[in-house]
N, C-alpha and C positions, 0 to 999 in steps of 0.2 A: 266403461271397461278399461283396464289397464292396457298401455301400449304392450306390444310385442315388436318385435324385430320380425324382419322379414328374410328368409336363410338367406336367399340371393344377395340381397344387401348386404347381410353382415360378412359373407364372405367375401363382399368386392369392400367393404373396410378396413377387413383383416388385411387383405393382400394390399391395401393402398399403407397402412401400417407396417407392413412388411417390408415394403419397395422401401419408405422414407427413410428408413435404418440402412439404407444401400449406399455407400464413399460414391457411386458412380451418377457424375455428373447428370447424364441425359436421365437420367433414371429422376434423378431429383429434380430435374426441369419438368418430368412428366406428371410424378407428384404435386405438383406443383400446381400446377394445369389441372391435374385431376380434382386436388381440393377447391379450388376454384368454382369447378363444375359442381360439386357435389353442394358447396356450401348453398345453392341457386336452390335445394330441396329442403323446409322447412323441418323435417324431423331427422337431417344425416346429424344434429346434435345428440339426437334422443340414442341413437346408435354410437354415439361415443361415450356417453355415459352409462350405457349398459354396459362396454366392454371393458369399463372403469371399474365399475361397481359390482356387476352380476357374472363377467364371464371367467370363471375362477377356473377353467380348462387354459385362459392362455397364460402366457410367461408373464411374471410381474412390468417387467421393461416396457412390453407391448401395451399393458393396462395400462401403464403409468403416461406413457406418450400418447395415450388416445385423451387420457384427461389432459395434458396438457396441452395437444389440439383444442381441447374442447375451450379449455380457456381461454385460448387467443382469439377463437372464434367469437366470446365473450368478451374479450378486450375490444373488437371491433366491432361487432355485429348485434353485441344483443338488446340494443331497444328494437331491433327486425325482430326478435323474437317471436313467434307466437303466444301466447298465453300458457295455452295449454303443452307446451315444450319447455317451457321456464319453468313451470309449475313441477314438470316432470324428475326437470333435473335437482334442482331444489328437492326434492323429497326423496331422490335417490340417495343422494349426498347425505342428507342427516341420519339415513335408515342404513347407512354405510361407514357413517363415520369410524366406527371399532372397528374395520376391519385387521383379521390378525397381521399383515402386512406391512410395516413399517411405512414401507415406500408408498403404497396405497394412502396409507392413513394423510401421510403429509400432503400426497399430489389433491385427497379431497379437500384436505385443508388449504392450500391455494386455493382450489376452485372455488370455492366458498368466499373466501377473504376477496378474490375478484368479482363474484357477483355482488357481493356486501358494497364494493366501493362504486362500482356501477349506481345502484341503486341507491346509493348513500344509504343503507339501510333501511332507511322506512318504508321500501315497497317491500320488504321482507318481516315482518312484526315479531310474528314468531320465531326467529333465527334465535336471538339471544336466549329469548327465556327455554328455547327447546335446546341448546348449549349449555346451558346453566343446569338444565334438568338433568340430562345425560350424563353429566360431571358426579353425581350419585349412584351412578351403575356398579356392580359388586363386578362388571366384565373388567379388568385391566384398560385392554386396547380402547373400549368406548370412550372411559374417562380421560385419557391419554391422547386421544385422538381428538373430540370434543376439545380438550385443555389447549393443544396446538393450533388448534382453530382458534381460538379465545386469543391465544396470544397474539396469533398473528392479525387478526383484527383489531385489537389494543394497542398494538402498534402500528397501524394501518389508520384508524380514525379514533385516536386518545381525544381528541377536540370534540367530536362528532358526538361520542359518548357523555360529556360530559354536560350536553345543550340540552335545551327543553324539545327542541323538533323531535327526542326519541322518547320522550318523557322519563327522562334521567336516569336510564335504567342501573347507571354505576349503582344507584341507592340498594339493589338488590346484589349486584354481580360483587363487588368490595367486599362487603361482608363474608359472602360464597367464599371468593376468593381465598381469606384470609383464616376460613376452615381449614382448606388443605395446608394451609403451615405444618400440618401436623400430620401430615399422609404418610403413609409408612412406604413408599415408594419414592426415593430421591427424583426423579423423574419429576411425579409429580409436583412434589415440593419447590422444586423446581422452577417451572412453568406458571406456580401459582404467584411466587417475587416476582417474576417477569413480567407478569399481567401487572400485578399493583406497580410495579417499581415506575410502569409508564405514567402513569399518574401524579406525579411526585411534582417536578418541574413546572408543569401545569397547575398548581394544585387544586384538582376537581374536589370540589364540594365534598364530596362522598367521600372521600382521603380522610380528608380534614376532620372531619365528623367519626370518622373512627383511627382519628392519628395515635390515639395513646395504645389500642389494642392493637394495632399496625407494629408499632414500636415494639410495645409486652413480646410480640410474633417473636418477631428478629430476634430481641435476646431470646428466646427459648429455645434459637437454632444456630447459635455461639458457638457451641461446638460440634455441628451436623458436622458429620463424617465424609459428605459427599464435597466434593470442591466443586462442584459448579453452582450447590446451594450457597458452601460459603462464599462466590464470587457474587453470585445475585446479594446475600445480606449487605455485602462491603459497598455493592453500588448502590444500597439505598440506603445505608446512613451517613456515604458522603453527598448523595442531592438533599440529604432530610436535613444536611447542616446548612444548605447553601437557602434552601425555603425552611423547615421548619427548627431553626436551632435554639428556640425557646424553648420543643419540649422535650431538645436532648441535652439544655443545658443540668437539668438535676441528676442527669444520669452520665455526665461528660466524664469523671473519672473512670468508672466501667468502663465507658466506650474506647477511652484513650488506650486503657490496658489492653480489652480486650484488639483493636486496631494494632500495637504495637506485636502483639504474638503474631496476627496474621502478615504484618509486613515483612515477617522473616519466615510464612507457610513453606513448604514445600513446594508447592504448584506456584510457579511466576506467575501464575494469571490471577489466581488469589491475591499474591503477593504485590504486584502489579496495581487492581484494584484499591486495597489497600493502603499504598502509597499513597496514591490519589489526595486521600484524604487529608494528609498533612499540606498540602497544596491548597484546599479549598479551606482547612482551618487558617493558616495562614491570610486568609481575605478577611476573616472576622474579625471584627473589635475586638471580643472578649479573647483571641488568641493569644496574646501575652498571661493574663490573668490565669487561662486553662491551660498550659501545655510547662508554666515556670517551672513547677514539681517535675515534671517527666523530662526536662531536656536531658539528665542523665543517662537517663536508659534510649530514648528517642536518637539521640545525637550518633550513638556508637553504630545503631543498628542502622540507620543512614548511610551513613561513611561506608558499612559493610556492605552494601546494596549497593555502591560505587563502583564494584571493582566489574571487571571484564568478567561474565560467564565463559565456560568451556564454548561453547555453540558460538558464541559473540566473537571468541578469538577464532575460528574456522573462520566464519560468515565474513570476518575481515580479513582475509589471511594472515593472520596477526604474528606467521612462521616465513611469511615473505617478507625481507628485506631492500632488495633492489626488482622492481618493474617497472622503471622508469621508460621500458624500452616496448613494453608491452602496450599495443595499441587502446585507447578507451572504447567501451562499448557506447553509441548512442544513448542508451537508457540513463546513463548514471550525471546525463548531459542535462540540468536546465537554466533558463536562463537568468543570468546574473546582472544586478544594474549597482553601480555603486554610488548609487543618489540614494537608494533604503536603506544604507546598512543599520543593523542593529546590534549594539553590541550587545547587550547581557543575553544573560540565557532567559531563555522563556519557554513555558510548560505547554505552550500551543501544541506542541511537536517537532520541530525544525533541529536541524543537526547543531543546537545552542549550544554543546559543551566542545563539538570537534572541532568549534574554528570554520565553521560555514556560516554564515550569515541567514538570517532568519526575513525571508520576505512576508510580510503577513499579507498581502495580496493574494501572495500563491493559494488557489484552493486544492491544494495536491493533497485533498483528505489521504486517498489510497496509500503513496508514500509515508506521509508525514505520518500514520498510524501504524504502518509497520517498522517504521525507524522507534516507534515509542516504546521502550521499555526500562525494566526495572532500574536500570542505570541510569538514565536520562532524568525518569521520574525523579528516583533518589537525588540525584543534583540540582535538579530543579525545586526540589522541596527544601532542599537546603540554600538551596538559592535565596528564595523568599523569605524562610526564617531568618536567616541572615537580617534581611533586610527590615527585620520585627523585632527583633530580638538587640541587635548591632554589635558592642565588644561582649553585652551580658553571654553570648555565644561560644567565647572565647575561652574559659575557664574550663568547658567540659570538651572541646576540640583538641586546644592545645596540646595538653598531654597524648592525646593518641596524633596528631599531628607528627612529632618527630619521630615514631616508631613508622609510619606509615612512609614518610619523602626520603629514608637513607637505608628501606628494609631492601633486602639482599635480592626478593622475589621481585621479580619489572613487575607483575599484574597491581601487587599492592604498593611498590611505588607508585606504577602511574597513577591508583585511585587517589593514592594523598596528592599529586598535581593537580588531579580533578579540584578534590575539595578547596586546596589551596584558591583554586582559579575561581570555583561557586562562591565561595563566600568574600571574595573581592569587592564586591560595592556595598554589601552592607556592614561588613567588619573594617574597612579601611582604614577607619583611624586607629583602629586599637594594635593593628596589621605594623603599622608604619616602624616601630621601634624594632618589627625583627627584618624587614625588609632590605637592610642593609647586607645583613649575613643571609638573605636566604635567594635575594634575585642573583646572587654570582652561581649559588645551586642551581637555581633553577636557568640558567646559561650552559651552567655545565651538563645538565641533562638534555640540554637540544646535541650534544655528542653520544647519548647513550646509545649503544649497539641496539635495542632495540626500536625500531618505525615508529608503534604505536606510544612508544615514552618520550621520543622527541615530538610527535604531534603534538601530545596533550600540552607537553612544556612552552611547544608558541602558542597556543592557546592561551594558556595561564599567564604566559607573562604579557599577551596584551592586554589583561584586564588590569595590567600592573603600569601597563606602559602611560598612566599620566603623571604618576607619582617617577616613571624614570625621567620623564622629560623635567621635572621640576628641581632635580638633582642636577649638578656640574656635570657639562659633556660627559668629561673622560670618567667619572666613578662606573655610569653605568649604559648610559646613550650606547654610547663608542662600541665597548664592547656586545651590547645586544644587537645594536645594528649589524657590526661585523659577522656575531653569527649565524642571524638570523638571514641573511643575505647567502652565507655557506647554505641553511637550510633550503634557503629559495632553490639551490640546484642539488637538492638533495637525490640520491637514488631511489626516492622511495616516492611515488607520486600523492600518495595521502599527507604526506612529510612537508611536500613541495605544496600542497595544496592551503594545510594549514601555516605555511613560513611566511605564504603569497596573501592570507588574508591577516596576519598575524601583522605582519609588515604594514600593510593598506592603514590597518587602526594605529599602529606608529607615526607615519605618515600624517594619518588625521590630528595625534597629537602635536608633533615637534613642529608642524609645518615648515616654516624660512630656518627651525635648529639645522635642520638637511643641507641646507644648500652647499656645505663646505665641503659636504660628502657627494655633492651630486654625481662628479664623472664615476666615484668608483658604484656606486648605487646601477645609475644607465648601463654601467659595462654589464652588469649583474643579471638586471634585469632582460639588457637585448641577450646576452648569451644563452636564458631561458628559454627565448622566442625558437630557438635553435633547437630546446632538449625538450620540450612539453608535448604531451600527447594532447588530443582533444581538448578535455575537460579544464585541466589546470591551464591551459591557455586563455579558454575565457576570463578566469578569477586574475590571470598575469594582464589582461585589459582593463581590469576594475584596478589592479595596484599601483597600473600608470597613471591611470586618470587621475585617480585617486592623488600620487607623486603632483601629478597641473595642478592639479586644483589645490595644493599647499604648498605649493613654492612659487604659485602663479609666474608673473614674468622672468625669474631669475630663470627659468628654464629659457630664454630666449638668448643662447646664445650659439656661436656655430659650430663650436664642439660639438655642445649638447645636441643641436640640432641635426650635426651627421653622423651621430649615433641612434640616436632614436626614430627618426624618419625612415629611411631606407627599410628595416623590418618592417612598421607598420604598413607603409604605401605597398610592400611585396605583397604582406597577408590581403589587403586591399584589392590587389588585382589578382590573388588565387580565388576569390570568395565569389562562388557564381553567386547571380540574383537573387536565385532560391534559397539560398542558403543562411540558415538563421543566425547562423555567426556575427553577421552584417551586423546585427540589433545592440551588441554587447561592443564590439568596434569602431559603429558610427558614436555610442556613449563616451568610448574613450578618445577618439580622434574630436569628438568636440569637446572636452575638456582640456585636450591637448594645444588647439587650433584657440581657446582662450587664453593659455599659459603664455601662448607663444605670439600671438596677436600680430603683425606684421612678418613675424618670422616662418609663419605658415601659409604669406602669401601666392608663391609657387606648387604650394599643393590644393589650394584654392577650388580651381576652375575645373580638372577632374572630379573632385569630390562632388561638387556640388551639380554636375551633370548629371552623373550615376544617380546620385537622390532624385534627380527627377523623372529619372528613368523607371526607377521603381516605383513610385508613388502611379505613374501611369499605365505599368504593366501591370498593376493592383486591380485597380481600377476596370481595366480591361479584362480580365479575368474573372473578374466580378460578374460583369454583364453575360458572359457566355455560356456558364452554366447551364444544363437543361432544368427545368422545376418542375417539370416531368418526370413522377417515377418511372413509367413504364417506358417512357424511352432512354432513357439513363439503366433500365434494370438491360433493355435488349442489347443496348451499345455496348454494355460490359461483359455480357452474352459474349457477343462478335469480339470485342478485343479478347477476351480468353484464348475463343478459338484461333483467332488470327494470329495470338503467339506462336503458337507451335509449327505455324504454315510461313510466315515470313517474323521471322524475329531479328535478322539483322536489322530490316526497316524499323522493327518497332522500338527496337534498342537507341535507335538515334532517337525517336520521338519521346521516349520515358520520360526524360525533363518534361514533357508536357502531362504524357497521360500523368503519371504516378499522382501529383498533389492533387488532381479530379478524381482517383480512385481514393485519396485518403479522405478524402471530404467526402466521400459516402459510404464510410464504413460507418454508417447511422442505423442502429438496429431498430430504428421505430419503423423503418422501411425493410422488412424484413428482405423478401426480393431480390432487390437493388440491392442491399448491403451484402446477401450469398452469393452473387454474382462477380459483385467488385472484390470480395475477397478470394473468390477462387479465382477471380483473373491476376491476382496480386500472385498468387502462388504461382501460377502458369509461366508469369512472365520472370519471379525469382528463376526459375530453374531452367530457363533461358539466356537471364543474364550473369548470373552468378554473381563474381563479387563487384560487379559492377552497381549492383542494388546497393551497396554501402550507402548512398548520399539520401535514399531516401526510407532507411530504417527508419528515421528518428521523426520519419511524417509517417506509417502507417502502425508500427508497432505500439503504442502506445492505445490507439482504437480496436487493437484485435485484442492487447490484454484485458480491455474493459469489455468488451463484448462475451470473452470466454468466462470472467467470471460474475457475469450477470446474472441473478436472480430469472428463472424461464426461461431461458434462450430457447430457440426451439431447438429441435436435437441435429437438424441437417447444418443450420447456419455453425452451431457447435464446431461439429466435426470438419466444415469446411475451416472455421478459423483453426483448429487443431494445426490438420494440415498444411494450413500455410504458416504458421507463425513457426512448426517444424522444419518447412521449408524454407523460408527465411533464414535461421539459423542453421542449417546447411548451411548457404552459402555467404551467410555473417556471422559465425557465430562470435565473435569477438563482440559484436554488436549490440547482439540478442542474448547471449547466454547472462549475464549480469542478471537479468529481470526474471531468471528459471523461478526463483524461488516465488514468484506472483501470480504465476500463471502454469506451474506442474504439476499439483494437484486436479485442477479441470481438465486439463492437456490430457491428462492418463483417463480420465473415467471419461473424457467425450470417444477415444480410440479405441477401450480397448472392448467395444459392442463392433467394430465394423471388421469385414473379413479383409484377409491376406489382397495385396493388390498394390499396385506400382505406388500409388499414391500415398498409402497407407507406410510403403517402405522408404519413400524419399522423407516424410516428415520423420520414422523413426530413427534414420541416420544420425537428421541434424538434429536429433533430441542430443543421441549420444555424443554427438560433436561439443553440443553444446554443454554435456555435463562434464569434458573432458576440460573444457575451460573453468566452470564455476560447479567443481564437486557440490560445496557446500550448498549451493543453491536446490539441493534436489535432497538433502542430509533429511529435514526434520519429513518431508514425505515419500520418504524411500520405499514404504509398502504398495504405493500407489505407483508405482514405476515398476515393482515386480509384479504386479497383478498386470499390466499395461505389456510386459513382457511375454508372460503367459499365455495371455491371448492370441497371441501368432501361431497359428497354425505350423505353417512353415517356413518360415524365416533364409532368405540365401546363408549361403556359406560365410561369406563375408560379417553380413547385418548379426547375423547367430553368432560370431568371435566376439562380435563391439558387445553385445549381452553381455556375453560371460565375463569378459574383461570387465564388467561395469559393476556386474557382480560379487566376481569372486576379490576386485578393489574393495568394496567397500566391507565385505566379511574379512580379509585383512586387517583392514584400517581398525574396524572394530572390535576385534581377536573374537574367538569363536566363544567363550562365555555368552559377551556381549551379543553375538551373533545368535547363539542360541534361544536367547528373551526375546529377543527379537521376531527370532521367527515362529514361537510359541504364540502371536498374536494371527498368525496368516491361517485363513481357513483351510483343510485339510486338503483341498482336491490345489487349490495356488503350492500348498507344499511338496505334493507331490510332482507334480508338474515339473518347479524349480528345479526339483533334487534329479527328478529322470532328465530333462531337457539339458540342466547346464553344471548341474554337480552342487547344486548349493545346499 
């Protein structure tokens, strides 16, 4: 007989559902405990999947968080499963998948995708073909639902699928697949690229075996109307070139035309996608042979792709001139070693056109992919041709070339710097005959009134700076050095940023050409030490070392040397232990301490204490850890509580606790990590800005923890409000990173009710959008829906709304404003319009 639920039970479920959705600490430590106890009774699963699946009286929200209890319970617990419990939920799930509920739909599709990876599939046999069967249904939601399932298991175990352990079912599911190309629901259509496109890279059998109707698909959906089809076709004819370019070479003309339309779609993500493709054609042999014809039409539409969007000029403040004065946030801080540099650009990600150096070490995927776009690509694909193509490049550049470097508009000057600067290593020689008339331009543009056109101009001319060193001093040396040194103290810290590494690759070029310049260089450089915030400070340590390490000994003299010492030995003893700085400083003080070789023997015997100092307070720190969750969850318990009852004491002791609370903001410990981060909040609103020294240790764990894939909903709203609370009392610190973390921030918040904790994080939200507007620009809806949900808001917190508000229907004039808010569901409209006038 079928299970039933038992009332009593599911009511002590409901209300254990209930509580979990509660901001209030004790409440979520009893929760906590409670699940605990419950988990010790083999069918309280069976009772979450019915309230997933069958209890369509409660609120979505509520169904949706008992499934994804249910799956953590499944993340940790279910080979304890019983049989006949697995069994259960397993047949829930498939008999449910069409639910008409979106959010439903998806939460069963994780739950599935995590039993699936549990059991590596094969204790499940029938999953796929009963997935594959349902994908037939004439209901919407089933195939729809079914299909997200599919996907997210094809992305989940693409390898897995493709082995004989499941008797190769791709053989059946590819083919399926490549039916719905044709579905008359974009959704679908969809979901079905998705599924095959995982396939590609790996190339499973089954791909291969039906590559040419795989192919026939795509082009029959060249020009689907929906842009997330065309983004899915674009990313699988640039992996089909990278594996299978043999059978898109008969069709390479098409392909190229049709690629070229979409590099210039409407949708950047299309467009984005797109690009790509001239980047992975560029690896290919046959790339010259295929792309000769098109470099006409190719070349322009590049260049165009160069320039700064609207959004790109906000996101930078690209209307701010001087902030030289304006503190750096931790976020935008990492760290820098001038032993990697790279100089060309490179399509990995990394800030290659601005004049930041590319560490390929870093795995800062998060960054490094949201820095990626259409501009970047664009120059980066031209980079490459360049480097394929060489002066043959040259013919169809040139001419848009000088319309672009003396056009009246700074967006489309600075793109022609851009390109100028991309196509530097691989056009260099044909480059060299206009070089002489264009490096005093491009001199005279590190003066241009606009930030963002003297950036790109140091940038550009270090990729210039070998061919300057190989010229007489004075034609061009002299004068680039002299202004590039003006740049080095420029008021613009993006300016000062790119002057500082711009100079560094000069440096690397003329090395002993310097020396005759060295005093006026040192003055330059220490009066920087003076004007840099944060960030540009570290990159002014890589330009010194960088200065040792090319003029080696000639720096050893006692000028030189009581000029340059005195600032660094000061930053030296400001730099507590903890502090990361030390990493980028001990780099350049040992490069220094080489240049200068006996002349650095007075600073010796300090230096080389402190190193040993730290190596053994490492060390020791090591060892003391607890590797105990449960007493590490309870100690973080206690220091919460114990902020609010003695916090001067604990204010002295933060150097200690803080880097042991950052080091378990591990959300594999789910616990210990809600703990440690609600004590991180407790103890921000305590110390205030006294937390400064250790944003740059715990904020980077809360941004990856909020926008993690399943977080459970309590740890959620715990990092909400502390990383709110943080930026209270840093927002200089923290508001930089808005844009990575404001979309989760608003949908973890705006389910929990009115309450002190609720209104300290919404301050510092608005604190922080009052520093970095743009950071919150492209998800502005999700901040008025976040808003709405306040019940009752103080007098105070209810102005910072409106003000936040009725700024941004301003900035946007009410047209604008209008489209806008023609997307917000009716009752968020009404709400705004009664609550704050919008």
């Amino acid at each position: 007989m079928e299970w039933q639920p038992d009332e009593q039970g599911l009511q002590q479920v409901l209300q254990l559902l209930k509580d979990s959705q509660s901001p209030d600490t004790a409440t979520q430590r009893a929760v906590q405990e409670k699940l605990e106890q419950l988990n010790q009774f083999p069918d309280f699963n069976n009772y979450l999947i019915f309230v997933l699946t069958s209890l369509k009286s409660e609120d979505e929200p509520t169904r949706s968080l008992s499934g994804l209890i249910l799956k953590n319970n499944v993340k940790a617990h279910y080979q304890n499963f019983p049989p006949a419990v697995a069994d259960f939920i397993k047949r829930e799930c498939l008999n449910n998948i069409g639910d008409p509920s979106p959010l439903i739909r998806a939460t069963i599709g994780i739950l599935i995708t995590t039993i699936a990876s549990k059991g590596e599939l094969q204790t499940w046999p029938e999953l796929l073909p009963q997935l594959c069967n349902l994908l037939n249904s004439e209901d919407y939601n089933t195939c729809e639902g079914s299909f997200g399932a599919l996907q997210k298991i094809c992305e989940d175990s693409s390898e897995l699928l493709d082995s004989d352990a499941l008797n190769r079912p791709l053989n059946i599911m590819i083919p399926k697949f490549l039916q719905f190309f044709k579905h008359c629901s974009p959704k679908i259509r969809s979901h079905a690229i998705a599924c095959v496109n995982q396939f590609i890279i790996g190339r499973a059998q089954a791909l291969m075996d039906n590559i040419d109707t795989f192919i026939e698909s795509l082009f029959a959906l060249a020009g689907d109307e929906d842009c997330e089809v065309r983004k899915n076709v674009c990313r699988a004819l640039v992996m089909l070139l990278e594996v299978r370019i043999d059978r898109l070479i008969p069709h390479m003309h098409s392909i190229i035309q049709y690629m070229l339309q979409r590099t210039q779609d409407a949708d950047e993500n299309v467009a984005l996608e797109a690009c790509e493709f001239w980047l992975t054609l560029a690896e290919q042999p046959i790339c010259k042979e295929a792309l000769s014809g098109h470099l006409v039409q190719l070349i322009p539409i590049l260049v165009n792709g160069m320039k700064y969007s609207e959004i790109d000029i906000i996101l930078l403040k690209g209307d701010v001139e001087e902030d030289d004065t304006v503190p750096d946030s931790e976020q935008d801080i990492k760290p820098r070693f001038h032993k990697s540099r790279t100089v060309t650009l490179q399509h990995e990600g990394g800030e290659g056109e601005e004049g930041e150096d590319i560490d390929e070490d870093e795995d800062d995927d998060d960054d490094t992919l949201s820095d990626w776009n259409l501009r970047k690509c664009s120059a980066a694909a031209l980079d490459v041709l360049a480097n394929v193509f060489r002066d043959d490049l040259l013919p169809h550049l040139l001419p848009l070339l000088k319309g672009l470097l003396f056009h009246p508009d700074w967006v489309i000057k600075e793109s022609g710097i851009l390109v100028l600067g991309a196509i530097a290593e691989g056009c260099m020689q044909g480059m060299v005959q206009y070089l002489p008339e264009l490096i005093p331009h491009l001199i005279q543009c590190l003066c241009d009134k606009k930030a963002l056109v003297r950036s790109i101009a140091c940038w550009t001319l270090s990729r210039y700076a070998h061919w300057v060193v190989s010229q007489p001093p004075d034609a061009h040396l002299k004068p680039l050095m002299t202004e590039l040194l003006k740049r080095i103290l420029d008021g613009n810290k993006r300016v000062q940023e790119a002057a500082c590494s711009a100079f560094a690759t000069l440096e690397e070029e003329a090395c002993t050409e310097l020396v005759p310049y060295l005093s006026f260089i040192l003055d330059t450089l220490v009066f920087a030490f003076g004007k840099y915030q944060h960030k540009n400070l570290l990159i002014l340590y890589d330009a010194i070392g960088t200065l040792a390490d090319s003029v080696g000994h000639h720096l050893n003299q006692p000028e030189y040397i009581q000029k340059l010492m005195p600032p660094l030995i000061q930053k030296w003893n400001e730099l507590k232990d903890e502090d990361k700085d030390l990493f980028p400083l001990l780099e350049c003080l040992s490069s220094v301490a080489t240049a200068l070789q006996s002349g650095f023997l007075p600073y010796c015997e300090p230096v080389y204490q402190r190193c040993v100092t730290l190596v053994q307070k490492t060390l020791a720190q090591a060892m003391v850890r607890d590797t105990m969750p449960e007493v590490r969850q309870s100690s973080f318990a206690l220091l919460g509580d114990l902020t609010t009852g003695c916090s001067l004491k604990l204010c002295v002791c933060s150097a200690e606790f803080m880097p042991i609370l950052g080091t378990n903001l591990n959300p594999e410990f789910i616990s210990v990590c809600n703990n440690a981060t609600w004590a991180i909040g407790e103890i921000c609103m305590q110390m205030g800005v006294e937390m400064q020294p250790y944003v740059a240790l715990v904020l980077p764990h809360l941004v990856e923890i909020i926008n993690r894939p399943n977080t459970p909903k309590t740890l959620l709203e715990n990092t909400a409000i502390t990383i709110g609370r943080l930026g209270y009392v840093c927002p200089q610190e923290v508001a930089p990173m808005l844009q990575q973390f404001i979309r989760p921030w608003c949908t973890s918040l705006r389910n929990i009710r009115d309450n002190e904790e609720k209104d300290s994080a919404f301050r510092g939200i608005c604190v922080m959008i009052g520093v970095n507007p743009g950071g919150v620009v492209q998800d502005f809806i999700f901040f008025c829906d976040a808003v709405a949900s306040w019940v009752s808001p103080k007098d105070d917190l209810r102005d910072m709304f409106c003000k936040i508000l009725h700024g941004f229907k301003d900035q946007v004039g009410e047209e604008n404003w209008q489209q806008f808010s023609e997307q917000f569901p009716p009752i968020l409209k009404e709400r705004l319009s009664a609550c704050y006038g919008v």
